[in-house]
N, C-alpha and C positions, 0 to 999 in steps of 0.2 A: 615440331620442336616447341619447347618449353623452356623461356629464360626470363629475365629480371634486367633491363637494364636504364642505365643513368646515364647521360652525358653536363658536362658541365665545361664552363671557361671563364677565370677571370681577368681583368687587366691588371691585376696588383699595381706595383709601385711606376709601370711606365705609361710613356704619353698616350700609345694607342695597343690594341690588341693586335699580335700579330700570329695568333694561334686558330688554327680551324679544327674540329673538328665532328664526324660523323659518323654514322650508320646506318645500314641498309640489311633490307632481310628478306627472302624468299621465302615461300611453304617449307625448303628445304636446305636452306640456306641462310646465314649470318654474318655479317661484314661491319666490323669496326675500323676505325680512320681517327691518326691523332698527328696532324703534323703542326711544325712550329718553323715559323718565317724567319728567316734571316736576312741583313742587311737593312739599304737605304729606307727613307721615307716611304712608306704605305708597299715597298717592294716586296717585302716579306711575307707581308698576308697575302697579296698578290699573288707570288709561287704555291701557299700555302691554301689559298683558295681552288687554284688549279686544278694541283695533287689531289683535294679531296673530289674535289668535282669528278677530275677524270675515274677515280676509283672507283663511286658509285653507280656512273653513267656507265661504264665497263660491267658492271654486276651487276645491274640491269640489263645491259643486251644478251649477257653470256652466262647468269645465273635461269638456265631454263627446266623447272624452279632449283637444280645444284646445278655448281662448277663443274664442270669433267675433270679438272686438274687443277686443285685449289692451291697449289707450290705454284705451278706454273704461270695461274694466271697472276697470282702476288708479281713474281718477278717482271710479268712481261709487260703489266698496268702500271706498274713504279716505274719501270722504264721510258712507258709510253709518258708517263709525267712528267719525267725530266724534260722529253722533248718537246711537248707541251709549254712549256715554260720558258725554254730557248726559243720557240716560234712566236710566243705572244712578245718576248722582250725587242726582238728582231723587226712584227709589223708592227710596234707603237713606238719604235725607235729609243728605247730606253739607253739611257746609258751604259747601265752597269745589270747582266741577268739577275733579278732574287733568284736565293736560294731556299729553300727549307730542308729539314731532315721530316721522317714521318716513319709511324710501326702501324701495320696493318695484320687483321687478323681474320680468318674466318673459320668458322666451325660448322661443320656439316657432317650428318652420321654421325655421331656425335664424336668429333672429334676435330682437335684444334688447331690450325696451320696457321705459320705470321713469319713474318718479315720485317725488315727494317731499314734503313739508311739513315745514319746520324745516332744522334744523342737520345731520340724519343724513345721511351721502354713502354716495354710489356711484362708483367711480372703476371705467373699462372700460381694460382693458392689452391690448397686444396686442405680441407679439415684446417686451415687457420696454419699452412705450413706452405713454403713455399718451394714448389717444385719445377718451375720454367721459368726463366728468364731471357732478354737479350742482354746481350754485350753493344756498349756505345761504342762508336766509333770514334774514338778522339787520344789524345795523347794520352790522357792521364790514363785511361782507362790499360791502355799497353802498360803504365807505368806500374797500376796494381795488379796484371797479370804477370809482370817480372817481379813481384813482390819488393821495388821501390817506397810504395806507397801504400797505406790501407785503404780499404772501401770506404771508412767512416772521413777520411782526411781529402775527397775528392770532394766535399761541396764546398770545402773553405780554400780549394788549389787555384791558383791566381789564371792557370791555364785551363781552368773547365769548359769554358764556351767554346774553345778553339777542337772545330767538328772536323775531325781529317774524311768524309765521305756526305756528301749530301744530293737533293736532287736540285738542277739546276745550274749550270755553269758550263766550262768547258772539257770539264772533265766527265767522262760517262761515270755512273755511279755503280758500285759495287752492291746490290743488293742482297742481303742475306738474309738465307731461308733455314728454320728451323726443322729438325725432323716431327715428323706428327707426332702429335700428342691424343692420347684418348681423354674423353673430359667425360667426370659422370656428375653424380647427382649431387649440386650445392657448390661444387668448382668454381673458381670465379678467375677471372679475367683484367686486368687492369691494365688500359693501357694510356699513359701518359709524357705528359711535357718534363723536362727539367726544371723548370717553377715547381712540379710537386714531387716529384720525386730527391729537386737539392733541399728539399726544408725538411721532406717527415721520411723519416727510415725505413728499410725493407722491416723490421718488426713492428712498427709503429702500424704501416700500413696493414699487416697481415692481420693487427690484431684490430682494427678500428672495420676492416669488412668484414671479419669473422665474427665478432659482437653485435653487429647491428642489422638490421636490414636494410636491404640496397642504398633507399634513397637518404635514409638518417647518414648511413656510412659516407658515402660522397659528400654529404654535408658539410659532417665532421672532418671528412680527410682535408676538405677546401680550407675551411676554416682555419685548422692547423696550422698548414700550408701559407695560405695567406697572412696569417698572423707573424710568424715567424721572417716571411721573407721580407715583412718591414714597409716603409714609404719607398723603397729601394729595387725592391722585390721585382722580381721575374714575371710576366705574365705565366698564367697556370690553368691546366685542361686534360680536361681525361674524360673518356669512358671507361664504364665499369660494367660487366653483365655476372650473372651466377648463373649457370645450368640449373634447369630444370624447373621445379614449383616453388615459389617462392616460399623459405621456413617462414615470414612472418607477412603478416598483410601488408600490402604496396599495391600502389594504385597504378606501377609501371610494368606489373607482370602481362606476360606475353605470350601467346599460345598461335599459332600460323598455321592450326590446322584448317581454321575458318578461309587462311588465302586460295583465292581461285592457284588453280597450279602456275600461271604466268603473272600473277599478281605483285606486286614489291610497296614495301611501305622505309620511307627513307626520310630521317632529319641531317640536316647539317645544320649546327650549331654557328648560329651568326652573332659575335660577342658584344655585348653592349659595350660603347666608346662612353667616356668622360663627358660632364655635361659641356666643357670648353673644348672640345677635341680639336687637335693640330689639324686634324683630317674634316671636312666637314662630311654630313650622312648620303647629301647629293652626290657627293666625290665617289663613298663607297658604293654607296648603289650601283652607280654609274658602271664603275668599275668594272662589277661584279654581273651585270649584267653581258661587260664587254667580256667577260670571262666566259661564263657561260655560253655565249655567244659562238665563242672561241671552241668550247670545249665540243660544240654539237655538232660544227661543222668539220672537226677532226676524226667524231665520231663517223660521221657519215664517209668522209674518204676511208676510212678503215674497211 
């Protein structure tokens, strides 16, 4: 395999980041990971640290170097994260379970499987046009499916945040899977938070990765993004990959032919906090240690 890709996350206008996200890749295999935390104090990266966790520790033990059933494993690793997230809220006695929503995606042979629960999208481009998408799970989004409302009038809707499907609570989550897609050469990928996708528009963004290469493009789309959503603004995060050789020189092009066949190479994107953060880095750490922690020994009874 042959791809290009970016990941990125900022805290824009709030106190702490509550967005994770990651990627992971076999000799034969591709896993992207974009989820966004909901609820209380530090609860929301919490679920959202999880979700990613779980996803790429899962595609590590079962990407041997491809999925056998890349629909399948989406749905049954999202699932596994919701319960994931009810078990750790359960032994640290939390009050209230965080939630997150999250779009996962993998592409193997060349071709592109993804899923979703919540608000987080995926948008697939191709020649600078856009030909896959998810649908959010939320009110509004029903509302411009009945043609109430347009697509351009849901980032100013008073009820955009309010996610009817996520993981983590006491409701199982509805996990929705896309039919495959074939992805060929210079195809791109984006899959992102509601901080980017409510500030810069589906043509905005087609046209800002179609013009540039990878890493300018994410630049650009952040910047945007961040600019627009203000002192106010939404934390915001995406990865972003292209198939194949990179059109223009980048220093994040990627080739897997060199990976031993069992081999994986995996970032999760840990978000720089404020230099005053409500949270201090001990807490996070700590935290996230206890997560992982969490997440190894799940692995293992699995």
């Amino acid at each position: 395999m042959k791809f290009t890709i970016y990941q990125a996350s900022r805290q824009g206008g709030r106190k702490n980041n509550q967005d994770r996200v990651a990627y992971s890749y076999s000799r034969d295999a591709l896993l992207m990971v974009v989820a966004d935390g909901m609820g209380g104090h530090m609860h929301g990266e919490i679920a959202a640290q999880i979700c990613v966790q779980t996803l790429t520790e899962q595609f590590q033990l079962l990407a041997k170097p491809r999925l056998p059933d890349p629909l399948q494993f989406l749905n049954e690793v999202l699932t596994r994260a919701h319960y994931a997230i009810n078990d750790y809220a359960v032994e640290h006695d939390l009050l209230e379970i965080p939630h997150t929503t999250c779009v996962a995606a993998v592409v193997q042979d060349n071709t592109a499987y993804w899923a979703h629960v919540g608000d987080s999208r995926l948008y697939f481009f191709s020649e600078g046009r856009l030909i896959g998408r998810t649908e959010d799970h939320t009110a509004v989004a029903r509302m411009v499916k009945d043609g109430l409302i347009t697509e351009e009038e849901v980032a100013h809707h008073p009820d955009r945040n309010k996610v009817s499907n996520c993981l983590g609570g006491y409701i199982a989550p509805e996990v929705e899977c896309a039919p495959p897609m074939p992805i060929h050469q210079s195809d791109s990928l984006l899959l992102c938070t509601d901080g980017v996708w409510g500030s810069v528009n589906i043509q905005e963004i087609a046209a800002i990765l179609y013009t540039y290469n990878l890493d300018d493009g994410v630049r650009h789309l952040m910047d945007h993004a961040e600019f627009r959503g203000g002192e106010n603004g939404d934390n915001l995060s995406l990865v972003a990959m292209t198939w194949g050789d990179a059109k223009l020189p980048s220093g994040e092009s990627v080739s897997t032919l060199s990976l031993p066949e069992h081999g994986f190479t995996t970032q999760i994107n840990k978000p720089e906090v404020n230099s005053a953060p409500a949270i201090s880095d001990e807490e996070i750490e700590r935290a996230i240690a206890e997560i992982q922690n969490a997440i190894k020994k799940l692995s293992k009874e699995a």
